[in-house]
BAROMAR-27148 format. One record per atom (N, C-alpha, C, CB): residue in one letter; x, y negated, z negated. Coordinates in steps of 0.2 Angstrom, whole numbers, padded with zeros to 4 digits, always signed. Glycine has a CB too. Layout:
# BAROMAR-27148
aXYZ;...
***
This chain:
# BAROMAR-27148
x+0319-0578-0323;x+0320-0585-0320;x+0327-0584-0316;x+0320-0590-0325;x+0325-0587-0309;x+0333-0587-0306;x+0338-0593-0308;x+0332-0587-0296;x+0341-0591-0309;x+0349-0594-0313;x+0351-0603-0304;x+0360-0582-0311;x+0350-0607-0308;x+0350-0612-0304;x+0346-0613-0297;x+0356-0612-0303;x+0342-0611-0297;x+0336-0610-0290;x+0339-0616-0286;x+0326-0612-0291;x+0339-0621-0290;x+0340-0626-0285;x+0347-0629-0281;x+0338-0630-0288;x+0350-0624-0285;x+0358-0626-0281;x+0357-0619-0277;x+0367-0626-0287;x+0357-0612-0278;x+0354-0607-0274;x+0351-0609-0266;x+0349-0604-0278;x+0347-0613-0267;x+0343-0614-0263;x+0347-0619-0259;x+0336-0616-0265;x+0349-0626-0260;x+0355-0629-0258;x+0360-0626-0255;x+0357-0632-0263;x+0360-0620-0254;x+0368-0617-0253;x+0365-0612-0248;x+0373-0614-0261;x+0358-0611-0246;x+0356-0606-0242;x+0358-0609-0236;x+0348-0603-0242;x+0361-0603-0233;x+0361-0603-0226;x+0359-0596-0221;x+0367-0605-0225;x+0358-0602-0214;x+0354-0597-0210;x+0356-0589-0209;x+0354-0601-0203;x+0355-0586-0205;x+0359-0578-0204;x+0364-0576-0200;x+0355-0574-0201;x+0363-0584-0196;x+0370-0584-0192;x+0373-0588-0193;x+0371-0586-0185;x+0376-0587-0199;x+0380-0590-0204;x+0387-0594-0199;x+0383-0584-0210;x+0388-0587-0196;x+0394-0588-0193;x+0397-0593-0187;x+0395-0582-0190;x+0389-0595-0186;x+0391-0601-0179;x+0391-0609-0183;x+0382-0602-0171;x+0392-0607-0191;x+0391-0612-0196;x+0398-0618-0191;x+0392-0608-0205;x+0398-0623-0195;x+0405-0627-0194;x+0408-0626-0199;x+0404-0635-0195;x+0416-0628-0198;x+0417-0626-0204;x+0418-0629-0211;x+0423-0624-0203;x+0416-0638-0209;x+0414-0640-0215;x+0408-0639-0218;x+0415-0644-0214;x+0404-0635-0216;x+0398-0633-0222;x+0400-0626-0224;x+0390-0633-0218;x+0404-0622-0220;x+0407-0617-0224;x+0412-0616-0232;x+0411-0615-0220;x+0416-0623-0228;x+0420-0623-0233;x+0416-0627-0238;x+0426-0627-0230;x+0412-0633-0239;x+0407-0636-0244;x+0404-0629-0248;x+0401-0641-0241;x+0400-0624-0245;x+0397-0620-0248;x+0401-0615-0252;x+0392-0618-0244;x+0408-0615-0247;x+0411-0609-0252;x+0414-0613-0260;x+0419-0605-0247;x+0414-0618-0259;x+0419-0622-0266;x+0412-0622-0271;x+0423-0633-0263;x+0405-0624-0269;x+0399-0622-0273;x+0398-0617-0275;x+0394-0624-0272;x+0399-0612-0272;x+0400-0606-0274;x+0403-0603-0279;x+0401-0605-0272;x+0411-0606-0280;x+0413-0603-0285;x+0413-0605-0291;x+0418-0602-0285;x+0410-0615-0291;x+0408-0618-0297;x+0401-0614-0301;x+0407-0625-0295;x+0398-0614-0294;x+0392-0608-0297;x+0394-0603-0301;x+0387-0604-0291;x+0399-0598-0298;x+0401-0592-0302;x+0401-0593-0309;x+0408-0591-0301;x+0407-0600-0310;x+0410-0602-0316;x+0404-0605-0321;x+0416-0609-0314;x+0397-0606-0318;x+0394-0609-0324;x+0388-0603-0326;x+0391-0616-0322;x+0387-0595-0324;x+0388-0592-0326;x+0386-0590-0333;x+0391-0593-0324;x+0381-0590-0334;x+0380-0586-0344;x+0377-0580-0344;x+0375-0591-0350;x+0376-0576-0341;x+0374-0570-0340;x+0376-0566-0336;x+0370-0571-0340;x+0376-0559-0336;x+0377-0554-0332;x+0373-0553-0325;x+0375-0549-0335;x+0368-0555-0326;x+0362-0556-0319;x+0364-0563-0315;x+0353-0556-0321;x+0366-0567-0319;x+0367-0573-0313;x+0375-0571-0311;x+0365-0582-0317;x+0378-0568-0314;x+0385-0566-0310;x+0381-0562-0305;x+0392-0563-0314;x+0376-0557-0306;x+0378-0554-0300;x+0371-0557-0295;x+0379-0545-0301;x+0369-0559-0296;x+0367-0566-0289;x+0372-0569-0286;x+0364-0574-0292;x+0376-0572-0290;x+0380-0575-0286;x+0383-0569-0281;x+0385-0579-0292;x+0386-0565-0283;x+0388-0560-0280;x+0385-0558-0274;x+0388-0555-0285;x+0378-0558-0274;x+0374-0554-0271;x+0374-0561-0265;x+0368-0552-0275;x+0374-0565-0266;x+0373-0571-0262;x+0379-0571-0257;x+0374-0578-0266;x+0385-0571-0262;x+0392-0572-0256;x+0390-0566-0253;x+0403-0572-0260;x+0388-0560-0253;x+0389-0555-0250;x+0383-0555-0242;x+0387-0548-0257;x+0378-0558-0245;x+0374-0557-0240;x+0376-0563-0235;x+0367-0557-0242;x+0382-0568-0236;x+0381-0574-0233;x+0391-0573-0229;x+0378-0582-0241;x+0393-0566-0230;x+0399-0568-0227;x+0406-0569-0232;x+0398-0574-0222;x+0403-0572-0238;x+0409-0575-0241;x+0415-0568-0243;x+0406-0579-0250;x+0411-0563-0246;x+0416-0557-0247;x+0416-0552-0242;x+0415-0554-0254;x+0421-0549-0240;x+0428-0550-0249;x+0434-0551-0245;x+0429-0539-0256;x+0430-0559-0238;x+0438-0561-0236;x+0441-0566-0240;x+0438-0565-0228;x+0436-0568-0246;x+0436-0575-0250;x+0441-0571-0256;x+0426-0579-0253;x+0447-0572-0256;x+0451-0570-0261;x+0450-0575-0270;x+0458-0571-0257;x+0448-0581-0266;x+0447-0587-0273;x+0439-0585-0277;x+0446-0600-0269;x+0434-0584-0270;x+0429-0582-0276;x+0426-0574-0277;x+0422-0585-0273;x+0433-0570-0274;x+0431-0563-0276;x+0435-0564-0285;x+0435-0556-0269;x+0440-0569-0286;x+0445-0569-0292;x+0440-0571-0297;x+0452-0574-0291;x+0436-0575-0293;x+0430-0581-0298;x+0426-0574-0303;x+0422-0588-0291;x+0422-0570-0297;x+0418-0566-0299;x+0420-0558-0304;x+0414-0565-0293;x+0426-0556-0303;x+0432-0550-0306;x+0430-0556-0313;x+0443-0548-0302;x+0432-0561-0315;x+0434-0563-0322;x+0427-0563-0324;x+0439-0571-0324;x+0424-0567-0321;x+0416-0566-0324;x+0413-0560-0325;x+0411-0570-0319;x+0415-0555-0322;x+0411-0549-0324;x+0416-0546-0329;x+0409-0545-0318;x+0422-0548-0330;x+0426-0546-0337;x+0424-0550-0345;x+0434-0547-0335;x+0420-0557-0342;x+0418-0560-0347;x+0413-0556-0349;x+0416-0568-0346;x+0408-0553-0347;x+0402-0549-0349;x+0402-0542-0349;x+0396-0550-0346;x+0410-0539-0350;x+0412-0535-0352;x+0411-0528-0345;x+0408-0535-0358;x+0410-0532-0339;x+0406-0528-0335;x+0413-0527-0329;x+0399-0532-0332;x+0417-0521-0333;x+0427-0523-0329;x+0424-0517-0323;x+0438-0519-0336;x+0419-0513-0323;x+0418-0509-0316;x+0413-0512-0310;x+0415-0502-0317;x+0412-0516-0312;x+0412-0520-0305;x+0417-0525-0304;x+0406-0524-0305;x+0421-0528-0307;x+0427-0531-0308;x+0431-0526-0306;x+0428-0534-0314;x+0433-0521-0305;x+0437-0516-0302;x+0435-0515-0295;x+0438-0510-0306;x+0429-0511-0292;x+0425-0513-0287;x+0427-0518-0283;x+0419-0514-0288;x+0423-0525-0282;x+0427-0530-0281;x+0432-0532-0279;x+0426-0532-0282;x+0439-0529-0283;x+0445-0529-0282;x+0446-0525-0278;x+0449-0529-0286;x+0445-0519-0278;x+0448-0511-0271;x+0443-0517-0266;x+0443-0498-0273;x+0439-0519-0266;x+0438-0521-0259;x+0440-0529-0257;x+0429-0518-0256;x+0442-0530-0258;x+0447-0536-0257;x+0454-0537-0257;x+0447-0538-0261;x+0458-0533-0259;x+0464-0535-0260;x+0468-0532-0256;x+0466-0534-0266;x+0466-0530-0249;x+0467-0528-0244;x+0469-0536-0240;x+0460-0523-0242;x+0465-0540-0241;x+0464-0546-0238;x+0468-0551-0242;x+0458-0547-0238;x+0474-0548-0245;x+0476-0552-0253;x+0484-0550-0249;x+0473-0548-0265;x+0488-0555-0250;x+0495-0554-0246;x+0499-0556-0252;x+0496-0559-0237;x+0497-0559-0258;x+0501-0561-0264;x+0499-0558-0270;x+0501-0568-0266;x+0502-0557-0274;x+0500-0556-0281;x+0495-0559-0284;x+0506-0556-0284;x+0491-0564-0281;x+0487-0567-0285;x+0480-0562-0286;x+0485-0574-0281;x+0475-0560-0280;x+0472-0553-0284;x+0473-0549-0288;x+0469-0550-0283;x+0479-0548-0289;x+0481-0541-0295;x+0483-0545-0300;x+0488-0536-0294;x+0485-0550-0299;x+0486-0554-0308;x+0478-0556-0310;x+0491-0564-0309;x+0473-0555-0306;x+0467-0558-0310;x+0464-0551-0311;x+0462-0564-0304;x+0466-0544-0310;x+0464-0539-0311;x+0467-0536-0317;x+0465-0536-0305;x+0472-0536-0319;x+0476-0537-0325;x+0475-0542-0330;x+0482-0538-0323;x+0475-0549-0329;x+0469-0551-0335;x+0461-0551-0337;x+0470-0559-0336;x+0459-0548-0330;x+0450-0546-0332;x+0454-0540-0337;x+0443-0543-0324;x+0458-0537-0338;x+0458-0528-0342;x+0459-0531-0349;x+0467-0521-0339;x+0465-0538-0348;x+0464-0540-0357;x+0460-0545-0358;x+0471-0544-0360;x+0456-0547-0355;x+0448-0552-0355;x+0445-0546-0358;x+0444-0556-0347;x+0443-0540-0355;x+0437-0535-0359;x+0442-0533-0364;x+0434-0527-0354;x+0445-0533-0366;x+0449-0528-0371;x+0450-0521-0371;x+0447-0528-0374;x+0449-0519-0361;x+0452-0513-0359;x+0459-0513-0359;x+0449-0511-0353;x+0463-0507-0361;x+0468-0504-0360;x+0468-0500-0353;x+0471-0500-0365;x+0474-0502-0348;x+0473-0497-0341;x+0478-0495-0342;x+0470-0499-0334;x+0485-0495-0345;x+0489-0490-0347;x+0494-0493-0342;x+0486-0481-0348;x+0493-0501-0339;x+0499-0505-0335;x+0497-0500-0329;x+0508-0506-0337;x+0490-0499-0326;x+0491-0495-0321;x+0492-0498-0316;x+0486-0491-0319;x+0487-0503-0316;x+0486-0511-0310;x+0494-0511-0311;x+0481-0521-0313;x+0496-0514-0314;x+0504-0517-0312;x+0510-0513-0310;x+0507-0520-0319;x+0509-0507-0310;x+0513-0502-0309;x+0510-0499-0302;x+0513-0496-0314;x+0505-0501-0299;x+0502-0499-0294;x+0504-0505-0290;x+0495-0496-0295;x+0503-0510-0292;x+0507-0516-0288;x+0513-0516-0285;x+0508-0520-0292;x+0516-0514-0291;x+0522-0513-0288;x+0524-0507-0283;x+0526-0512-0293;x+0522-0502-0285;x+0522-0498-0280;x+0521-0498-0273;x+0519-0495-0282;x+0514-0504-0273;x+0513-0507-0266;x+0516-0511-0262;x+0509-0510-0265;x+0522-0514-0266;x+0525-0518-0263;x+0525-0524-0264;x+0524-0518-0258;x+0521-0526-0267;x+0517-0531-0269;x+0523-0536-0273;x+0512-0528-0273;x+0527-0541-0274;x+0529-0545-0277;x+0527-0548-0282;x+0529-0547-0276;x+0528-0547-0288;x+0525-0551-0296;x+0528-0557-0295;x+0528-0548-0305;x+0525-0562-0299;x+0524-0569-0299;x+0527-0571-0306;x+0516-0572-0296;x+0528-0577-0308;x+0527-0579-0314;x+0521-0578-0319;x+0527-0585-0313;x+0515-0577-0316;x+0511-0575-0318;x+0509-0568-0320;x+0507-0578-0314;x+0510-0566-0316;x+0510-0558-0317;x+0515-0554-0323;x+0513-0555-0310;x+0518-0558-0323;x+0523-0557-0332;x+0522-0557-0337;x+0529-0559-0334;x+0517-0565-0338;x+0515-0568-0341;x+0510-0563-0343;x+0513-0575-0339;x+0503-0562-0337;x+0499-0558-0339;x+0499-0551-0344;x+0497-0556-0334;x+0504-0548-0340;x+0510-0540-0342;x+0512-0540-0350;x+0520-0541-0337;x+0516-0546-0351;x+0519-0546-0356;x+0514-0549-0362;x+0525-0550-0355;x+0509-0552-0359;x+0504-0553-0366;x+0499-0545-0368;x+0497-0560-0363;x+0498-0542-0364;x+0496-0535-0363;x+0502-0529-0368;x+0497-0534-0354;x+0509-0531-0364;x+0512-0527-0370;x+0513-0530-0378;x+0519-0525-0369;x+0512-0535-0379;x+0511-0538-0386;x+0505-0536-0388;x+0511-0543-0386;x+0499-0538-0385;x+0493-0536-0388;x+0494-0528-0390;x+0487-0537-0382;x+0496-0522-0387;x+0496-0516-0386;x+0499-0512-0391;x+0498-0515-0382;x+0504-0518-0393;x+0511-0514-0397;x+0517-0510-0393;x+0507-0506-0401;x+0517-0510-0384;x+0521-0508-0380;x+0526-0513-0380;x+0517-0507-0373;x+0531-0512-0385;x+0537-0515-0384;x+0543-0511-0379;x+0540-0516-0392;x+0543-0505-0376;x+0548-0502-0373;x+0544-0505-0367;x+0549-0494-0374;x+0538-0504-0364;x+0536-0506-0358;x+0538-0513-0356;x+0528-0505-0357;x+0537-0518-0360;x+0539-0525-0361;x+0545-0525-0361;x+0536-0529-0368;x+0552-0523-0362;x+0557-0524-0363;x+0557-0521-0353;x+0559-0520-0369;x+0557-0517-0351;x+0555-0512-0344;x+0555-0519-0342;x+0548-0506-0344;x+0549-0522-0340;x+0547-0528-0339;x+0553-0534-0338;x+0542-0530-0346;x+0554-0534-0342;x+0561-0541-0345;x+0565-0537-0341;x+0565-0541-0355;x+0566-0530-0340;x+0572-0530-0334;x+0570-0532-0325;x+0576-0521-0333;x+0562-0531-0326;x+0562-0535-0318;x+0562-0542-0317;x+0555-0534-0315;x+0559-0543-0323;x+0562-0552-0322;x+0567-0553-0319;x+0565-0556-0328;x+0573-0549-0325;x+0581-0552-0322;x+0582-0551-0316;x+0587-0550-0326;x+0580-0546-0316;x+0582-0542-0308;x+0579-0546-0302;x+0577-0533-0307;x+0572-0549-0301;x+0569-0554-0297;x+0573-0562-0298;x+0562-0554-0299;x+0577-0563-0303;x+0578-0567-0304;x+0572-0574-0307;x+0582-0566-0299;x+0568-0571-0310;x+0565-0577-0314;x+0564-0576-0323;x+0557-0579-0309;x+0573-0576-0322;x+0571-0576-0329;x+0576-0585-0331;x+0574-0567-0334;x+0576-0587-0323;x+0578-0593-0326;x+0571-0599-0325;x+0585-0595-0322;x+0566-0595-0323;x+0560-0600-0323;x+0556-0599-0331;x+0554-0597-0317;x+0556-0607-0331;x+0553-0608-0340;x+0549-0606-0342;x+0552-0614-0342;x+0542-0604-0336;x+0535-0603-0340;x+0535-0596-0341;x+0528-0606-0337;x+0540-0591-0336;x+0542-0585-0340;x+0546-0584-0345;x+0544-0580-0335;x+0550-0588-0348;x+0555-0589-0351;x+0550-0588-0358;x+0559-0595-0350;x+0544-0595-0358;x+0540-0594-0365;x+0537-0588-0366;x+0535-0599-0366;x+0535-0584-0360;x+0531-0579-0361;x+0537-0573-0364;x+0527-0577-0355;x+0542-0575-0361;x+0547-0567-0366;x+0548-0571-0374;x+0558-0563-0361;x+0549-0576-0375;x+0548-0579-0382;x+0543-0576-0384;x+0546-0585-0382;x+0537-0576-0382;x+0532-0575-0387;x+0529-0568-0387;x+0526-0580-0386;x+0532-0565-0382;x+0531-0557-0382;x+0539-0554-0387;x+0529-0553-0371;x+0542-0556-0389;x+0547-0553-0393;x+0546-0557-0399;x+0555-0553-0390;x+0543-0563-0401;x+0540-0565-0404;x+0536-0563-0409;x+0539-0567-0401;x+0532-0563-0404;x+0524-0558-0408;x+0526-0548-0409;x+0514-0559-0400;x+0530-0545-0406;x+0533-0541-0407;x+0539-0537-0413;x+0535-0543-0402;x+0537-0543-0417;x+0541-0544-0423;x+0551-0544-0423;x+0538-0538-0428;x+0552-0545-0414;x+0560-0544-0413;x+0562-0552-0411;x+0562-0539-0406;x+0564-0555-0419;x+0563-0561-0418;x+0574-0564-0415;x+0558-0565-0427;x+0577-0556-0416;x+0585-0558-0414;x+0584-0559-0407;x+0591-0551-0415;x+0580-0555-0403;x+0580-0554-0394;x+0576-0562-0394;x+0574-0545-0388;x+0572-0564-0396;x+0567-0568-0395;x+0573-0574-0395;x+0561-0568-0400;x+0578-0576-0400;x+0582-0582-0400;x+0587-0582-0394;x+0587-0582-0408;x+0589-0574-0393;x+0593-0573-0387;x+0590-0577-0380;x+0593-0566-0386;x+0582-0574-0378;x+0579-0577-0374;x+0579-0585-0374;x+0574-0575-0374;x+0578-0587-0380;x+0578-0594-0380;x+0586-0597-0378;x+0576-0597-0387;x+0590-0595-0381;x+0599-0596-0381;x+0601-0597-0371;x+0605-0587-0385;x+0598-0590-0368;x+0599-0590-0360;x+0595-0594-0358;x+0599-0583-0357;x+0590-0598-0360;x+0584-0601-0355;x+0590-0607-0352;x+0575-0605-0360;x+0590-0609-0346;x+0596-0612-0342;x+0590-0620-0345;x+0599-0610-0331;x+0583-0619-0345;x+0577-0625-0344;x+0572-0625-0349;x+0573-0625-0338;x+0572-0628-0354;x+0566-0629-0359;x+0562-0635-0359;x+0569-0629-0364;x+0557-0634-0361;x+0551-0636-0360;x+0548-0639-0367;x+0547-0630-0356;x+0541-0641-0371;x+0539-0642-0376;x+0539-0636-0379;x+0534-0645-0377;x+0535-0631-0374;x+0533-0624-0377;x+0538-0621-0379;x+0529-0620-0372;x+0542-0620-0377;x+0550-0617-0377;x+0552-0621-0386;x+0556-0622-0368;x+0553-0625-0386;x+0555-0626-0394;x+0549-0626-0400;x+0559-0634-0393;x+0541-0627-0398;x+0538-0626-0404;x+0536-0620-0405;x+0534-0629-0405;x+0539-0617-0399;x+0537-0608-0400;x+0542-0606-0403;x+0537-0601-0392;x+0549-0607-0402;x+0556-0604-0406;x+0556-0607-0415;x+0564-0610-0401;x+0551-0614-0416;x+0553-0619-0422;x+0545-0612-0425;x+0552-0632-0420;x+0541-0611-0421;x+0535-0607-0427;x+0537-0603-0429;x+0528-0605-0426;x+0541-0598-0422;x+0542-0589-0427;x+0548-0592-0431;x+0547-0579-0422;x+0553-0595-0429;x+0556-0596-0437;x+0553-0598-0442;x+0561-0601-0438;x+0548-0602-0442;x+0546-0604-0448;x+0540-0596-0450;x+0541-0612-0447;x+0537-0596-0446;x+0534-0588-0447;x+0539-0584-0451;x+0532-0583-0438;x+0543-0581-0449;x+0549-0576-0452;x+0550-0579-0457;x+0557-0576-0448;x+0551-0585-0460;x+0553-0587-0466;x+0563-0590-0466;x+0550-0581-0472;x+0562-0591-0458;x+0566-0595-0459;x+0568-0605-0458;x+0570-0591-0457;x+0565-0606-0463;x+0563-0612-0462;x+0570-0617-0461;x+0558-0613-0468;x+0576-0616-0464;x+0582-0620-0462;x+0582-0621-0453;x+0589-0616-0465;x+0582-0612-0452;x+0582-0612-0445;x+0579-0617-0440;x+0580-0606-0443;x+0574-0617-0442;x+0567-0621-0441;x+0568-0628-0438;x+0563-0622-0447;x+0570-0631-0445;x+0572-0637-0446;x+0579-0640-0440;x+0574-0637-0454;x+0583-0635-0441;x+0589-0636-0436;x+0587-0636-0429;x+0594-0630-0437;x+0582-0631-0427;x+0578-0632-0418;x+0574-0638-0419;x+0571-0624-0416;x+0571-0640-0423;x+0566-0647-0424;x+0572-0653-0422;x+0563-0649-0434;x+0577-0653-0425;x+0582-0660-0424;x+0584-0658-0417;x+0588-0662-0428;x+0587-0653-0415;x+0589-0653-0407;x+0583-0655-0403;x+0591-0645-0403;x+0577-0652-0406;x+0571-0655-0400;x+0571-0661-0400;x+0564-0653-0402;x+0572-0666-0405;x+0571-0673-0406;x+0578-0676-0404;x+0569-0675-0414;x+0582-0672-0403;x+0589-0675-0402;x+0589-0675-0395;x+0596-0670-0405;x+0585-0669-0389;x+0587-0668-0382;x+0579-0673-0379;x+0589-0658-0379;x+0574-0676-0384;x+0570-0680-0380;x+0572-0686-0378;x+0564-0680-0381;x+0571-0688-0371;x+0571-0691-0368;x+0570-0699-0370;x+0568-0689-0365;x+0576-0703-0371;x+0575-0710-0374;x+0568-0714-0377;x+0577-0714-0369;
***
């Protein structure tokens, strides 16, 4: 049975796609990626796939070539999810298709040995907030605390180690890393804290078993909120 026929069929268009307007382009590309996203099988991802392909969408569409790399990492299917990226990210001028290529590798539970991210870099390519986030849950998951440390010096070096939502992620990658002295450190230098920032710091204390500690980050949290 084809996977939504009737939105499928709703979204056909002619062969000269191209003399389309661009508001039916742009309507059909946004149904598109919702279609991706609803997705419960392997064959209706690659419908969908097969659709943007014959209809123009790829692989200039950077948002639904990202839609279809995660979905085919949900069904475990990361070589076409790698496919897809080499022919796209040509067309990708930010770090956003390689961070979605780097969490399709910890979505399957492939290890690529930080190839993507090291090949990023190599391209020139700018990491983001996101990309550290992605990185650094990868060397936790892994056990790679030297690589993750490596990591922590590009932060500082790019200078976002004063941005908060990388802040929680080196928290919880020294954290879950069992180096709960660097992990307080990180929290001591964050110039900006957030919720996440103090109930991540108040659990590994309590995790560790130090629960006074705990208690002492609890009252600053309640002491620095806001009237």
């Amino acid at each position: 049975m084809i996977f939504h026929s009737h939105l499928l069929k709703n979204l056909k268009l002619p062969q000269n796609s191209i003399h389309l307007s661009s508001t039916i382009h742009t309507y059909t590309h946004s149904n598109l990626i919702k279609l991706c996203n609803l997705t419960n099988t392997l064959f209706q991802t690659k419908q969908v796939h097969a659709f943007s392909l014959i209809h123009g969408f790829l692989p200039h569409s950077i948002s639904l070539c990202a839609s279809l790399i995660l979905q085919y990492a949900n069904f475990g299917n990361l070589t076409d999810s790698i496919l897809l990226f080499r022919r796209s990210f040509l067309h990708s001028r930010t770090a956003f298709l390689w961070n979605t290529l780097i969490r399709a590798h910890s979505i399957a539970g492939v290890i690529d040995g930080f190839h993507t991210y090291n090949r990023m870099v190599r391209a020139g390519v700018k990491p983001d907030d996101h990309t550290f986030a992605f990185v650094l849950k990868g060397c936790s998951d892994f056990g790679r605390v030297e690589k993750g440390k490596e990591v922590h010096g590009v932060v500082f070096k790019l200078g976002f180690d004063r941005d908060v939502f990388v802040g929680n992620t080196l928290l919880m990658f020294y954290g879950n890393s069992g180096f709960l002295g660097d992990a307080m450190k990180v929290f001591d230098e964050m110039p900006d804290r957030d919720k996440v920032s103090w109930n991540t710091v108040i659990g590994l204390c309590s995790l560790n078993g130090f629960y006074n500690k705990a208690l002492c980050f609890l009252r600053e949290k309640v002491a620095e909120a806001p009237g």
